[in-house]
C-alpha positions, 0 to 999 in steps of 0.5 A: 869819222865813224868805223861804218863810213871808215869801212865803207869807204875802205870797200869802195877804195879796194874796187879803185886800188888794191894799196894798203895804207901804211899801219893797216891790214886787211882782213877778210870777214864773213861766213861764207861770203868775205869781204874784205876790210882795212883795219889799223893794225892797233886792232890786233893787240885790242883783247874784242880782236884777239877773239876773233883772231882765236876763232881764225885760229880755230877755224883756220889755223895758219891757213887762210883761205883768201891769201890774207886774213880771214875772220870767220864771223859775221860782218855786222858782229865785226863791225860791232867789235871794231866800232867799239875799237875806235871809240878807245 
């Protein structure tokens, strides 16, 4: 299945329920609009993610704004990065 559909429906699914599955986490992505995605947690370790997780630092520190994490980039680059994410 391609990251673009996993991502939309992860979008659609938030308006029905809040639940996570077991081994994601959700990130909030945009710069000034979020919005929220559900990612697998093997994202974390990938060194495209550890970027955008530099720049949160960066931009945020240990401090985010949406009560999870915020990934202050665009959404089409972010959905670049996990695309080339699910293709390894």
């Amino acid at each position: 299945m391609a990251i673009r559909q996993i991502l939309k429906r992860s979008l659609s699914n938030e308006r029905r329920s809040n639940k996570v599955p077991k081994g994601h986490l959700v990130v909030y992505v945009g710069e000034n609009e979020k919005k929220r995605f559900v990612i697998p947690l093997s994202y974390l370790n990938h060194p495209l993610f550890q970027e955008l997780l530099c720049q949160a630092e960066e931009e945020f520190g240990y401090h985010h704004p949406m009560g999870g994490l915020t990934i202050p980039c665009r959404e089409d680059l972010f959905i670049d990065v996990t695309s080339c994410l699910s293709r390894t």
